[in-house]
N, C-alpha and C positions, 0 to 999 in steps of 0.2 A: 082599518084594513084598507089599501092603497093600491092592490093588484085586480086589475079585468083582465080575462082574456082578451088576448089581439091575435092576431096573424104576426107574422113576419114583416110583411107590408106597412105593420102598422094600424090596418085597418080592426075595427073591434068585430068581438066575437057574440053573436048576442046574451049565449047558454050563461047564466050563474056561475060564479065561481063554488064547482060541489065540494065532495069532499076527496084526498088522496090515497087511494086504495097500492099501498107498497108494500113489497117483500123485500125477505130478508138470507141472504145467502142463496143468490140466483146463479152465482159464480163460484167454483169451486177452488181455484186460487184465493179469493175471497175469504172464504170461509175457512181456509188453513191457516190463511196472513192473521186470524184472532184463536186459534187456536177454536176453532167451533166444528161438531158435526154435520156436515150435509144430511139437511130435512131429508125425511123418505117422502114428504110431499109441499106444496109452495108453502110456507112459512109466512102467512100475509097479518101486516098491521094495519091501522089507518092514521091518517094528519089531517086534521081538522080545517077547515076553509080558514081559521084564525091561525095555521104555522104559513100561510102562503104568502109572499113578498116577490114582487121584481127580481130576478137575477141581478138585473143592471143595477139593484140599489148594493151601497156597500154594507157588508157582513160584518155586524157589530155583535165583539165575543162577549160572554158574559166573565161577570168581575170575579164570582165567588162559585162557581157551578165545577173549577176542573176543566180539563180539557174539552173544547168543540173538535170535532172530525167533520171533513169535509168528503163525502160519497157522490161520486157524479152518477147521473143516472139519466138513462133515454124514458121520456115523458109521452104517455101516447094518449090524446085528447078522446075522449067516446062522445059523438054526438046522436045515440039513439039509445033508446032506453035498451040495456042488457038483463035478462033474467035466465038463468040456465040454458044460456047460452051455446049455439054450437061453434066451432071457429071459423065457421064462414060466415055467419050473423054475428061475430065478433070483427071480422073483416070489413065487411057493409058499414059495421055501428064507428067503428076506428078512422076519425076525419085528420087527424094532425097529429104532427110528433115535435118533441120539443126538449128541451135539457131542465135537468133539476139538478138541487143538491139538495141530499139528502142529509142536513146537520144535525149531528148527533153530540149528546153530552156524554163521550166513552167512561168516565168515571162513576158516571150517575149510573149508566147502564151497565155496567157490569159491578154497578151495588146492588141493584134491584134484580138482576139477572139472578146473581147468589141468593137473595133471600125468595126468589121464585118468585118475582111481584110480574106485573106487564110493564112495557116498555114507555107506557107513555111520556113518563117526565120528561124521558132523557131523548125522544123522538118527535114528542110532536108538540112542543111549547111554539109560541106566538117566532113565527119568524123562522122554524125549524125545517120549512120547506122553497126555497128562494128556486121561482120558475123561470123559465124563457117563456120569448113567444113561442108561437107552433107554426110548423111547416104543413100546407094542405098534403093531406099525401098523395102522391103519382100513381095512375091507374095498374093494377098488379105490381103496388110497393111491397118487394120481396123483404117482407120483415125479419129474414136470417139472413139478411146479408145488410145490418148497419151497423157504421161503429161511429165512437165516439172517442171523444178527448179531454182530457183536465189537464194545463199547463198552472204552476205554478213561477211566476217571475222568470217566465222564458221557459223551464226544464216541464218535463212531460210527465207528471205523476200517476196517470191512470190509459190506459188503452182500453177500452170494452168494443167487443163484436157482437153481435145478437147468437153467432152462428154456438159462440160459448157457450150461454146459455143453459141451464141446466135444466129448465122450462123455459121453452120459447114462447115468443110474446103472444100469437094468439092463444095457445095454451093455455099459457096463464092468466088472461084476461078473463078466457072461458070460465077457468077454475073458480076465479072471484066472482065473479056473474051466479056459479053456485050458492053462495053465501050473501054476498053484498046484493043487491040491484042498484047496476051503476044508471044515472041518467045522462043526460046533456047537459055538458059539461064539468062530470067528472074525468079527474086524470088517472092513468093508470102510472107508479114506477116502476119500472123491470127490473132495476136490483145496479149494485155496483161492482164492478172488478175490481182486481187485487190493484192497493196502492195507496190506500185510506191512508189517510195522517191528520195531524193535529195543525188548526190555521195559526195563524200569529197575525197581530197588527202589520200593517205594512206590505202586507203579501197582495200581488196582481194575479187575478188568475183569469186565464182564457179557456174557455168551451168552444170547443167546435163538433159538430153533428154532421158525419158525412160529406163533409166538404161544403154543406148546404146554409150550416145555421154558424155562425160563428158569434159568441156573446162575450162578452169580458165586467168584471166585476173586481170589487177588491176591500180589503180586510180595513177594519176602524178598530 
């Protein structure tokens, strides 16, 4: 495993690399684009500190697995330990925000999907979660009002705004904090907009977060 936290700067982070507490169908365009119902509540999985990698390393598909999907997703770093959580104590504990992608093996998960299994094969293998750095966040960072971007080879595959959102992000951090207790250095995913597709060798893609974070990576 090859990934610490850093800052933007550059500078490290001290927290462990925890575990990644993500959902699934945050966005309702999203969730039509697979043909899937809108959760009546957050729909949360985990990715194990072993799917975490460098964004800026390249994304190497697998040979015999089926399709990888590419999910961009806004990354919100927790540096205070969260336990049932209210959303202002999820506000305080929320130090940084940062870009993910969420790789997924769409073949595998929607075999294990039909036979009723969990997702894990096809979500959170070794490499399944490629981060950015994180940005400190800004004093009263209005987190319904950020967006995001996935370019693939120039063209724009994805647009996310938080304002979409079908749980917004303290919302949802809160919700997890029910169940999970996040620490320092766990990241939260907030889910991805419609636009998913399958990577291929060769493809360059650029992240950009807000105008603020901009990362670039690419397909082996």
């Amino acid at each position: 495993m090859n990934y610490r936290h850093q800052w933007q700067d550059g500078s490290a982070i001290d927290w462990p690399l925890g575990k990644v507490v993500c959902v699934g169908r945050n966005y309702a365009q999203h969730a039509a684009e697979l043909n899937n119902p809108i959760p009546e509540q957050p729909l949360l999985f985990i990715k194990p500190a072993t799917a975490v990698v460098p964004l800026t390393n390249p994304i190497r598909l697998p040979t015999d697995q089926g399709e990888m999907h590419y999910e961009a997703e806004l990354a919100v770093l927790i540096g205070k330990p969260l336990r049932h959580a209210s959303e202002s104590e999820v506000r305080e504990a929320s130090v940084g925000i940062g870009l993910a992608l969420d790789l997924t093996l769409r073949e595998l998960q929607s075999e294990l999907k039909a036979k009723g299994h969990p997702w894990e094969r096809a979500k959170a293998f070794d490499g399944a979660c490629p981060l950015s750095s994180f940005i400190p966040l800004r004093q009263g960072e209005n987190f319904g009002n950020l967006s995001f971007s996935l370019a693939i080879n120039g063209d724009i595959r994805q647009r996310g705004h938080t304002g979409d959102m079908i749980t917004p992000v303290l919302t949802l951090i809160a919700y997890a904090s029910e169940t999970f207790t996040l620490l320092p250095g766990d990241v939260v995913l907030t889910g991805t907009p419609a636009g998913v597709g399958e990577l291929a060798p060769g493809q360059r893609l650029e992240l950009e977060l807000d105008g603020r974070l901009h990362v670039e990576t690419s397909v082996e």
